[in-house]
C-alpha positions as CSV (number, residue, x, y, z in Angstrom):
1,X,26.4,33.9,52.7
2,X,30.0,35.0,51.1
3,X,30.4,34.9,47.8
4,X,34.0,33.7,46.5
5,X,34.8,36.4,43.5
6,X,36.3,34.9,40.4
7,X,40.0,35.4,39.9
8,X,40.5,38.1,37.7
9,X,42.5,37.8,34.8
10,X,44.8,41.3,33.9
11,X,44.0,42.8,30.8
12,X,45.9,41.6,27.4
13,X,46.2,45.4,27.2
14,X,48.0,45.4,31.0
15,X,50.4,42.8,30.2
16,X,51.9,44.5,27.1
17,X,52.1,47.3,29.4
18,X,54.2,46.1,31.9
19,X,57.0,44.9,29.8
20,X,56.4,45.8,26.2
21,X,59.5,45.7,24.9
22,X,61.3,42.7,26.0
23,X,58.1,41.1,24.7
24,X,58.4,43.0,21.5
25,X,61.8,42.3,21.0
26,X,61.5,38.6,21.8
27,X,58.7,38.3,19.1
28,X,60.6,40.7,16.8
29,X,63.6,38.0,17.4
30,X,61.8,34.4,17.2
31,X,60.2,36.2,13.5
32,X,63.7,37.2,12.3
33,X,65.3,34.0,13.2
34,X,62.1,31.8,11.4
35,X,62.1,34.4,8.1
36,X,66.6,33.6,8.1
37,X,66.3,30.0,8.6
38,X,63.4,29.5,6.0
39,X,65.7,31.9,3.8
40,X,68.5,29.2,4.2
41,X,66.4,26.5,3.6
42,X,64.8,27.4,0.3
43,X,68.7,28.6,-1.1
44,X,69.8,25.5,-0.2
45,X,66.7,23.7,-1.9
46,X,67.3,25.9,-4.6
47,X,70.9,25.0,-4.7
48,X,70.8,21.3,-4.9
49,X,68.2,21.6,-7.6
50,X,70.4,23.6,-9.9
51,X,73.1,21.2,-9.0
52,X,70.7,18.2,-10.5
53,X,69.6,20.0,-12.8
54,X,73.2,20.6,-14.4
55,X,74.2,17.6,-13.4
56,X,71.8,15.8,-15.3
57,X,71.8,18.2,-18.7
58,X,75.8,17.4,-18.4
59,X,75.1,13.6,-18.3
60,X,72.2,13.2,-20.3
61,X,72.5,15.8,-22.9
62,X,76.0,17.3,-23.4
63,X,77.7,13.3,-22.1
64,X,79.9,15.8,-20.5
65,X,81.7,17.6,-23.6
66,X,80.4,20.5,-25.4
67,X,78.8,19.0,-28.6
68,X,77.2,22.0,-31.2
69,X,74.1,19.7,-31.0
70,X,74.0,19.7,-27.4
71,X,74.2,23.5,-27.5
72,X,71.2,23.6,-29.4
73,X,69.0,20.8,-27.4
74,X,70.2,23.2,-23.8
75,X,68.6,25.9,-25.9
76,X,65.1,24.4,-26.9
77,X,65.1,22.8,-23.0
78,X,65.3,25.7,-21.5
79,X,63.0,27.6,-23.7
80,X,60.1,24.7,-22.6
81,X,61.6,25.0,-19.0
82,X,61.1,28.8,-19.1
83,X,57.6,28.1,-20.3
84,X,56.5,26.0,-17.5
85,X,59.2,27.2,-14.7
86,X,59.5,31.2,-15.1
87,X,62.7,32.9,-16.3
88,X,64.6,31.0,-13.5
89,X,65.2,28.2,-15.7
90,X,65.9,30.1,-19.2
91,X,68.8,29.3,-21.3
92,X,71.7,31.3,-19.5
93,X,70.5,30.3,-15.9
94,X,70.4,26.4,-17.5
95,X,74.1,27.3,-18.5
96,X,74.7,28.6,-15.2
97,X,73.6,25.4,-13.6
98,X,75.8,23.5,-15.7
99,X,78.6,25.3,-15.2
100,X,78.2,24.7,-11.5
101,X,78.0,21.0,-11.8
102,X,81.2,21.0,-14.2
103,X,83.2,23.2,-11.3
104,X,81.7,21.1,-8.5
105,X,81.2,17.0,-9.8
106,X,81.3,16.0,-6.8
107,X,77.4,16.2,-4.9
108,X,79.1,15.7,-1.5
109,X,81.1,18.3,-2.0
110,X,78.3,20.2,-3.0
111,X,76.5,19.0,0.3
112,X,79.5,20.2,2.3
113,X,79.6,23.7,1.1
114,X,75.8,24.6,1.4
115,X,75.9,24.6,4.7
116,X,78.2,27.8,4.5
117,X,77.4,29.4,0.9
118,X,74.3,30.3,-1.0
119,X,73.6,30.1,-4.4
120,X,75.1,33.5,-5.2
121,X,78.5,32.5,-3.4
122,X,78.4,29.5,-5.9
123,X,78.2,31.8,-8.8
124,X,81.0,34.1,-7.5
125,X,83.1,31.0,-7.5
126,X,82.4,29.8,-10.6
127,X,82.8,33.1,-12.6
128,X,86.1,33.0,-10.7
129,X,87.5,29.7,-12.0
């Protein structure tokens, strides 16, 4: 009586061999494209965030002119901010984020240009103006 033999499998090891470095570069590609798009993602995120963030102070706080008092509330906000948040939200980044809803009003506009600048772009522009 014949015995059928199993199909043999080639060795993990084998396969790498025979073409390890269109492999290599494929996987090196797919994580490079992953690590860039999450990259853009979170900017964006970010973005938008600081966006509301001065957007709202502006509104809310400052009613869109630059009263002394509302100088000092930005101040003690961003010193609780800091507390809770990190040094991302201290008192010159709040500014920062304020600045960049006066220069931009507009969210769709806002919307618009994230899809081609990061948050660093932003701040170029607005140091410009």
């Amino acid at each position: 009586m014949m015995q059928n033999k199993p199909a043999t499998r080639p060795d993990a090891a084998v396969l790498l061999a025979q073409k390890p470095t269109v492999l290599l570069a494929d996987l090196r590609d797919l994580i490079l494209q992953a690590r860039e798009g999450v990259a853009r993602a979170v900017d964006s995120g970010l973005t938008t965030l600081y966006w509301y963030v001065g957007q709202r102070i502006r509104q809310d706080i400052l009613k869109e002119k630059r009263a002394d008092y509302g100088e000092q509330i930005v101040s003690a906000l961003s010193a609780q901010l800091e507390r809770e948040f990190g040094r991302g939200f201290g008192e010159k980044n709040l500014r920062r984020m304020i600045q960049f809803a006066e220069v931009f009003p507009d969210r769709e506009i806002v919307v618009s240009l994230m899809r081609q600048l990061t948050w660093t772009h932003f701040l170029a522009l607005i140091h410009a103006n």
